[in-house]
N, C-alpha and C positions, 0 to 999 in steps of 0.2 A: 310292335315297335312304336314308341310314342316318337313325335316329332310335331316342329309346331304348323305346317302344312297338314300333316292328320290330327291334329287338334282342331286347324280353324273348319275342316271340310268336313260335311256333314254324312260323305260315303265314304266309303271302304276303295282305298285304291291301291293299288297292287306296289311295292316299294322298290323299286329298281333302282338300276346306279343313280341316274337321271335323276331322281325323284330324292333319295338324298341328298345329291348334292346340290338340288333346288331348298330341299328342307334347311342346309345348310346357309346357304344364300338367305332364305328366306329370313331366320332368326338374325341375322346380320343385319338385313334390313329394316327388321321389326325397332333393332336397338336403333338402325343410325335415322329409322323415322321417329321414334321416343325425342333423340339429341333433338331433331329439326325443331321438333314441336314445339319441346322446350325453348329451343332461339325465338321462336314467332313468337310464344305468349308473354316473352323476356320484354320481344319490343316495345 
């Protein structure tokens, strides 16, 4: 199962609830750190 937590990590880790619904967080994150970025390099 692709997700972007086993995308960035270099081993193999077991995918529990937990761990989807970090992967889910995570991609959440990844975007609302994209938006931030965008703000800073705006200023």
């Amino acid at each position: 199962m692709l997700s972007p937590t086993n995308i960035l990590r270099p081993f193999d880790a077991p995918a529990s609830l937990a761990e989807q619904t970090f992967a889910r967080m995570g991609s959440l994150g990844v975007i609302a750190a994209g938006l931030m970025a965008l703000v800073v390099f705006a200023l």
